[in-house]
PyMOL commands that place a pseudoatom at each C-alpha (Angstrom):
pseudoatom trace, name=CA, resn=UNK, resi=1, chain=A, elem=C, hetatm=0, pos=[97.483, 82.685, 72.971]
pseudoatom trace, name=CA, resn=UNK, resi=2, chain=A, elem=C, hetatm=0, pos=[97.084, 85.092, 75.529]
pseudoatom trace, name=CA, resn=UNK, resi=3, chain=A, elem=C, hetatm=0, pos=[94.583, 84.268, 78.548]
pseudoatom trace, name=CA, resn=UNK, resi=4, chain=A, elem=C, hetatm=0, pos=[93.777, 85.355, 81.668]
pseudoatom trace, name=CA, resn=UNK, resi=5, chain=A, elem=C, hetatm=0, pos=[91.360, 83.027, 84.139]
pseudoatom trace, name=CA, resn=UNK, resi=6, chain=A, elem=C, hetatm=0, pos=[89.716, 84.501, 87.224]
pseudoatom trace, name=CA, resn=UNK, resi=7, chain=A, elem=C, hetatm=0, pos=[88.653, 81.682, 90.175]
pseudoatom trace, name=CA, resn=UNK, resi=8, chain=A, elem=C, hetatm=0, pos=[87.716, 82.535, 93.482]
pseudoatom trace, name=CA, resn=UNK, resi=9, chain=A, elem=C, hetatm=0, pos=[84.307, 84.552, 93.159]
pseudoatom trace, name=CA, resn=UNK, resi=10, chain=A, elem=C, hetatm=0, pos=[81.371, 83.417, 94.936]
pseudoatom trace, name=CA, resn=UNK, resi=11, chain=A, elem=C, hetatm=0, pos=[78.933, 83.828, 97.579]
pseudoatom trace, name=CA, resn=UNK, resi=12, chain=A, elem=C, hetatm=0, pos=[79.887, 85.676, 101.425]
pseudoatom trace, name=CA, resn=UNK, resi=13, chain=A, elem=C, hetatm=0, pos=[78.207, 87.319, 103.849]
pseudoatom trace, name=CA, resn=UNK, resi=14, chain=A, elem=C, hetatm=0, pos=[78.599, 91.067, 105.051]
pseudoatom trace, name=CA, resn=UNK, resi=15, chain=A, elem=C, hetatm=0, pos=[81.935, 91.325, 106.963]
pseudoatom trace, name=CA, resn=UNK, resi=16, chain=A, elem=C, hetatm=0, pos=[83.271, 87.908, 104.869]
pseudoatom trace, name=CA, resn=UNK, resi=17, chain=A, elem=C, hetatm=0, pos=[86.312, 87.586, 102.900]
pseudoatom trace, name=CA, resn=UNK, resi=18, chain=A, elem=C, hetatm=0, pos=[86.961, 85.964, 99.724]
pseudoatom trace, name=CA, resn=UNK, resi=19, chain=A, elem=C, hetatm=0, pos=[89.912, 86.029, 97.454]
pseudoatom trace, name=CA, resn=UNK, resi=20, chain=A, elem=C, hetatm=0, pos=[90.282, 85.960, 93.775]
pseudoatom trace, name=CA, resn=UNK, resi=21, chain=A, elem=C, hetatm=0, pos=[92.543, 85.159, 91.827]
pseudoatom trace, name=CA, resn=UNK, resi=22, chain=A, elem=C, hetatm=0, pos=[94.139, 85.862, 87.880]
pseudoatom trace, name=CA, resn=UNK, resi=23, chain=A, elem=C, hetatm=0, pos=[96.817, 82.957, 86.055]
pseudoatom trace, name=CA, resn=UNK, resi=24, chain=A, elem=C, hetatm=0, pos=[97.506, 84.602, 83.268]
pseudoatom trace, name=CA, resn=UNK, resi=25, chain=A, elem=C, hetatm=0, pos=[99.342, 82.515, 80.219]
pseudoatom trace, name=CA, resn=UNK, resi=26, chain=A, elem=C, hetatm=0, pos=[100.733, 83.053, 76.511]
pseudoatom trace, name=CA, resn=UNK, resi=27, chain=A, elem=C, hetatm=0, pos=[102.695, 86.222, 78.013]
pseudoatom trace, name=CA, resn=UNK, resi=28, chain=A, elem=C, hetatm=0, pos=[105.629, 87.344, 80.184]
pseudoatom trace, name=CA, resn=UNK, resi=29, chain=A, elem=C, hetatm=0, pos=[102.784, 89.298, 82.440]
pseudoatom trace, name=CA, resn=UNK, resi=30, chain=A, elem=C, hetatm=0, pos=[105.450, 90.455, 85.365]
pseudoatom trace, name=CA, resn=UNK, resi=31, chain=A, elem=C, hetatm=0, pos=[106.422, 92.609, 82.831]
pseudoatom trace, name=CA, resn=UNK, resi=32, chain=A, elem=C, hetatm=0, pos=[103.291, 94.859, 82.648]
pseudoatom trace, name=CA, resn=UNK, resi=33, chain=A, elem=C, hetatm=0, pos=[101.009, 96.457, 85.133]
pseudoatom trace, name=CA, resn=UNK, resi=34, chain=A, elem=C, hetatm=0, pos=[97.629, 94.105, 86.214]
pseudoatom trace, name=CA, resn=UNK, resi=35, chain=A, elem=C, hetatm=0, pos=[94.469, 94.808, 88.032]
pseudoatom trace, name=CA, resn=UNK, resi=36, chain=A, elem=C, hetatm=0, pos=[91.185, 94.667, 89.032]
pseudoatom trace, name=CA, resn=UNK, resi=37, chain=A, elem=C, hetatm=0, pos=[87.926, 96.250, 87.777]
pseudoatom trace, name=CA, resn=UNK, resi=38, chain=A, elem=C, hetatm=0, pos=[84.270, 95.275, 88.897]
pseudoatom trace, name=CA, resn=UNK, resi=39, chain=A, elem=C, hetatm=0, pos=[81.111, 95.878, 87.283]
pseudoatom trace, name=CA, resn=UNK, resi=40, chain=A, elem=C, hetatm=0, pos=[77.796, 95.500, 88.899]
pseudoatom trace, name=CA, resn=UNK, resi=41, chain=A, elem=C, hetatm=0, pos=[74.177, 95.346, 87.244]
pseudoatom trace, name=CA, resn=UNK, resi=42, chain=A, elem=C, hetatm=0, pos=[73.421, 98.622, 85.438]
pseudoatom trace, name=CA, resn=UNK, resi=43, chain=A, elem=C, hetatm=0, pos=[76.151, 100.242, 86.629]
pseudoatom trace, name=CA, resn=UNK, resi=44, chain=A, elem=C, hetatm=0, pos=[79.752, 100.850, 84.274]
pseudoatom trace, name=CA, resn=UNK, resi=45, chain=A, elem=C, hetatm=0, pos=[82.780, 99.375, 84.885]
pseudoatom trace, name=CA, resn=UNK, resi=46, chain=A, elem=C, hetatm=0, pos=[85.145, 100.401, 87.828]
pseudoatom trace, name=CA, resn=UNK, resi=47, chain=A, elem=C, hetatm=0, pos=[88.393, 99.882, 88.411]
pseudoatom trace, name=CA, resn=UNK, resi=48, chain=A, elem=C, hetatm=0, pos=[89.071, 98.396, 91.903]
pseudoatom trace, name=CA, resn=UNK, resi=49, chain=A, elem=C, hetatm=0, pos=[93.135, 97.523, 92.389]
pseudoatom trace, name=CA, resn=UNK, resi=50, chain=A, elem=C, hetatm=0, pos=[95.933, 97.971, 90.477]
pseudoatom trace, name=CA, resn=UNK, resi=51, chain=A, elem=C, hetatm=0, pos=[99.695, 96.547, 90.564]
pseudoatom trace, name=CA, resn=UNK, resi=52, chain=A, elem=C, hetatm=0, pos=[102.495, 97.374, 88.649]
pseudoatom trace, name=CA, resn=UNK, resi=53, chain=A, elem=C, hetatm=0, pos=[106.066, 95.620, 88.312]
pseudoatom trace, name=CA, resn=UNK, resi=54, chain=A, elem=C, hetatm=0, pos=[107.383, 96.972, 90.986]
pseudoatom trace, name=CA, resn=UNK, resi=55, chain=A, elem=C, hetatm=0, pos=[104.935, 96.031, 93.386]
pseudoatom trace, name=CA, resn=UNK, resi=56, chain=A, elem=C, hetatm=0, pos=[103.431, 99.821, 93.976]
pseudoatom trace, name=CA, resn=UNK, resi=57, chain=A, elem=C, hetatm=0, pos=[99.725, 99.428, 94.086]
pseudoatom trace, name=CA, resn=UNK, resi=58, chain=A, elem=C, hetatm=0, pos=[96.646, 102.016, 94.075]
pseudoatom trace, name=CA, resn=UNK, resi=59, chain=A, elem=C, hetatm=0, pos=[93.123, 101.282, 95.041]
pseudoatom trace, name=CA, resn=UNK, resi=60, chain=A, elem=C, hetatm=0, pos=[89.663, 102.834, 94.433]
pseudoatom trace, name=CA, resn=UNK, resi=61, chain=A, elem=C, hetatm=0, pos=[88.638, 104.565, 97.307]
pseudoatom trace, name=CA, resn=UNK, resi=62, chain=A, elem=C, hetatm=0, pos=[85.555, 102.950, 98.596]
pseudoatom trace, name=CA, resn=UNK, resi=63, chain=A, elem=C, hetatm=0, pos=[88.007, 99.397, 99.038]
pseudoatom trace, name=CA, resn=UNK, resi=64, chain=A, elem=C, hetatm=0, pos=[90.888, 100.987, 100.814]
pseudoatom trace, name=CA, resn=UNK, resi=65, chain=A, elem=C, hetatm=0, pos=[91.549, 99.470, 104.006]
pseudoatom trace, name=CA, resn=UNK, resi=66, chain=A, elem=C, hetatm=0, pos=[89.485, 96.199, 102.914]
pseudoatom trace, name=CA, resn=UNK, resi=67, chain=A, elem=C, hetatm=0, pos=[91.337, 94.708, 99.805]
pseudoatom trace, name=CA, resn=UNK, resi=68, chain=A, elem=C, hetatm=0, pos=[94.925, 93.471, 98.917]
pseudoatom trace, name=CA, resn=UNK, resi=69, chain=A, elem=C, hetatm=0, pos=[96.580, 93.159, 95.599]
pseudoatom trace, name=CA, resn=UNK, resi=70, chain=A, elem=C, hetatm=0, pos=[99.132, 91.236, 94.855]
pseudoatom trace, name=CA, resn=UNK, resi=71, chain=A, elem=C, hetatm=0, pos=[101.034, 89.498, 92.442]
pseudoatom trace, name=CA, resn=UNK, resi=72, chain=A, elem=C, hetatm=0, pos=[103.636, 86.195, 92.067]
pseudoatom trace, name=CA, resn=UNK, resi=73, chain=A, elem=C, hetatm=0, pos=[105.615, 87.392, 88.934]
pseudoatom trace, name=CA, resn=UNK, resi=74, chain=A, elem=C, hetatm=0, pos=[106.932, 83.704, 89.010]
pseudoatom trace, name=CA, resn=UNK, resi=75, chain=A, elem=C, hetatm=0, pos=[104.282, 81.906, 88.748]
pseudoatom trace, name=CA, resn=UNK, resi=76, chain=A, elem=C, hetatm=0, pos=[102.422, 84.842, 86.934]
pseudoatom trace, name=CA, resn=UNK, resi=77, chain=A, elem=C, hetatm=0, pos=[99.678, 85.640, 89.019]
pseudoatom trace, name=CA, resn=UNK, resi=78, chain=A, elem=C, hetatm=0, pos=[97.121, 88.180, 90.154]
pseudoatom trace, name=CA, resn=UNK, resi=79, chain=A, elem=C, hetatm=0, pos=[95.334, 87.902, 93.658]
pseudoatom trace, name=CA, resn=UNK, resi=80, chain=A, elem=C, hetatm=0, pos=[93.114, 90.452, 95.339]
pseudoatom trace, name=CA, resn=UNK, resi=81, chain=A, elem=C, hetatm=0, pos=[92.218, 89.400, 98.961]
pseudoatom trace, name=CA, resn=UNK, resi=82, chain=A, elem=C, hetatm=0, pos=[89.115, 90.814, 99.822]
pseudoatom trace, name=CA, resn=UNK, resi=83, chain=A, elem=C, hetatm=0, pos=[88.272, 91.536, 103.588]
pseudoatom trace, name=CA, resn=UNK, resi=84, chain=A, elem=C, hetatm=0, pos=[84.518, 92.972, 105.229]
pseudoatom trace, name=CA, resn=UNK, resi=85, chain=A, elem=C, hetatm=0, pos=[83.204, 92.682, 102.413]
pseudoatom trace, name=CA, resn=UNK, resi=86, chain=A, elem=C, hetatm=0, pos=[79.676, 94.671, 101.666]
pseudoatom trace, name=CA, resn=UNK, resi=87, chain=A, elem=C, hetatm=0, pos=[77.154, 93.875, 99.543]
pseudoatom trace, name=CA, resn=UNK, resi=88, chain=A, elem=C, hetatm=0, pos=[77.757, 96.964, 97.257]
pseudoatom trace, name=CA, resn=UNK, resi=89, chain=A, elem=C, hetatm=0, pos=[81.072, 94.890, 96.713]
pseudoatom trace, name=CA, resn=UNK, resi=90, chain=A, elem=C, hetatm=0, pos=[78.851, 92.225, 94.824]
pseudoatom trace, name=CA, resn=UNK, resi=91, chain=A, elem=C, hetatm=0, pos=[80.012, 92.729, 91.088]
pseudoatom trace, name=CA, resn=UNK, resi=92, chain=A, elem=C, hetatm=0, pos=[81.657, 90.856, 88.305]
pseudoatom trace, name=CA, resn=UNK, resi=93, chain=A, elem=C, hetatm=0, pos=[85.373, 91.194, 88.679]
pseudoatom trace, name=CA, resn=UNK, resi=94, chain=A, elem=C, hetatm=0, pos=[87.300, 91.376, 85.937]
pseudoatom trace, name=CA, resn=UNK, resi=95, chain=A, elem=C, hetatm=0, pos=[91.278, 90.910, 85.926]
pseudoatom trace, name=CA, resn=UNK, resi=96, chain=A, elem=C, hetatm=0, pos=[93.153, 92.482, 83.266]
pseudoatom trace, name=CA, resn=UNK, resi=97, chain=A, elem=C, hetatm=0, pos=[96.712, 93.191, 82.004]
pseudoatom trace, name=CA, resn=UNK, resi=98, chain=A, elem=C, hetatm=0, pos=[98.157, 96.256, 80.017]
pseudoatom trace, name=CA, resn=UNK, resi=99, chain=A, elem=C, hetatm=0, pos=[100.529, 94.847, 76.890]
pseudoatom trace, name=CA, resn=UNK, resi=100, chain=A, elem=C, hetatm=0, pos=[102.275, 97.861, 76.858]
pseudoatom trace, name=CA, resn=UNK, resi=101, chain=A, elem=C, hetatm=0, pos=[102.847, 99.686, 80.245]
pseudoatom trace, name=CA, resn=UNK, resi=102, chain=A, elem=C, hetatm=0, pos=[104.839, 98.222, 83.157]
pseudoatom trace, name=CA, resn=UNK, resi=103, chain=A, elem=C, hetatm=0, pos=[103.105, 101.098, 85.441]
pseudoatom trace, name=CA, resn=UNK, resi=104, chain=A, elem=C, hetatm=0, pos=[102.862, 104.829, 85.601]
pseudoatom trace, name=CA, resn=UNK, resi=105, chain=A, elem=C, hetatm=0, pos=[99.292, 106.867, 85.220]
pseudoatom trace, name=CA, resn=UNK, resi=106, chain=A, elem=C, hetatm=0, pos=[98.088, 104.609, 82.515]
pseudoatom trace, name=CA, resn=UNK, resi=107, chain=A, elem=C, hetatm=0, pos=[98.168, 101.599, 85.469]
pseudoatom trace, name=CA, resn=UNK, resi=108, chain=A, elem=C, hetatm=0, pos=[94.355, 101.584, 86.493]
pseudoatom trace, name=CA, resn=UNK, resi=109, chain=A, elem=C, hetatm=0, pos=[92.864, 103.014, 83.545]
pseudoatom trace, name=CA, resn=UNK, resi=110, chain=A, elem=C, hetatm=0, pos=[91.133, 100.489, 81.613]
pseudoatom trace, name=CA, resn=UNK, resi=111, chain=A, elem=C, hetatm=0, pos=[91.907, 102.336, 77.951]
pseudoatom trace, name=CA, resn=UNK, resi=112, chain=A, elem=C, hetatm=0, pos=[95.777, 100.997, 79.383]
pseudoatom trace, name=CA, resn=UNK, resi=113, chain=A, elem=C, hetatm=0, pos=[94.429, 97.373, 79.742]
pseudoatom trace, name=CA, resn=UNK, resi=114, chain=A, elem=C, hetatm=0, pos=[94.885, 95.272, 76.631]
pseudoatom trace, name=CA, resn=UNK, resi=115, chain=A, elem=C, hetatm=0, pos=[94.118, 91.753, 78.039]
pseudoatom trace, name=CA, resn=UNK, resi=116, chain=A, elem=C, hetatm=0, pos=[90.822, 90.921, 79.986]
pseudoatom trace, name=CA, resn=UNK, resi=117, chain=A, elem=C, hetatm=0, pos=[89.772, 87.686, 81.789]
pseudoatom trace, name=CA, resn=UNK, resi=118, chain=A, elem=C, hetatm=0, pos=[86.007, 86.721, 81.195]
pseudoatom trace, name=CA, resn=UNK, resi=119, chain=A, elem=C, hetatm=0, pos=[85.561, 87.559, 85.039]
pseudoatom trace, name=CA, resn=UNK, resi=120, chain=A, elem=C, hetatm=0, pos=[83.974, 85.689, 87.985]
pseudoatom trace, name=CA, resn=UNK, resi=121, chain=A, elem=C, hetatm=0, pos=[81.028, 86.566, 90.375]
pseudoatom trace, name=CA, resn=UNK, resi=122, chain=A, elem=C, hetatm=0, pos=[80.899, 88.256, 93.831]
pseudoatom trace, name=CA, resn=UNK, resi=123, chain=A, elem=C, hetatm=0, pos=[77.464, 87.697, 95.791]
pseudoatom trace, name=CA, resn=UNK, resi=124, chain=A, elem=C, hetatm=0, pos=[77.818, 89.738, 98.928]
pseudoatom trace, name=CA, resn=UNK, resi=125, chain=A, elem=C, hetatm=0, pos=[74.713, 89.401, 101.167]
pseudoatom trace, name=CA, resn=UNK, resi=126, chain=A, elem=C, hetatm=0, pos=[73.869, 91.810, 104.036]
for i in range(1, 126): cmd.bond("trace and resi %d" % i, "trace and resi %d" % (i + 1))
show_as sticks, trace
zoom trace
């Protein structure tokens, strides 16, 4: 059974890091390309970071500069170190997995992801 489990969310102030992390289980996932995607109250979901299997990575604009992805294809996980944070960071955070595509265009779009963690919170106070 296929699973991926976010930790890491939580509470930070303005400036503050955190970093979150995916394990993801029942699949070979350094074969396919992971990421990131947020959503915050009333707004749709956004893809934040994305990671494919050879390590190239692309970012949303507005967290260039501030966040990190990375991945141990080892030990088959996702992290996404998050630096000055803001509180328009504050969002659910999703991780997710394509089944299909190790990269390419497809990486970061979430019609390409085929596997989704349940997510974990991100309070970012000002």
């Amino acid at each position: 059974q296929v699973q991926l489990v976010e930790t890491g969310g939580g509470s930070a102030q303005s400036g503050g890091s955190l970093r979150l992390s995916c394990t993801a289980s029942g699949y070979t996932a350094s074969r396919y390309c992971m990421g990131w995607f947020r959503q915050a109250p009333m707004k749709e979901r956004e893809g934040v970071a994305f990671i494919d299997t050879n390590g190239a990575t692309t970012y949303t604009d507005s967290v260039k500069g501030r966040f990190t992805i990375s991945r141990d294809n080892a030990k088959n996980i996702l992290d996404l170190q998050m630096n000055s944070l803001k509180p328009e960071d504050s969002a659910m955070y999703y991780c997710a997995s394509s089944a299909y595509y190790s990269g390419g265009p497809i990486c970061g779009r979430q019609d390409g992801m085929n596997y989704w963690g349940k997510g974990t919170l991100v309070t970012i106070s000002s």
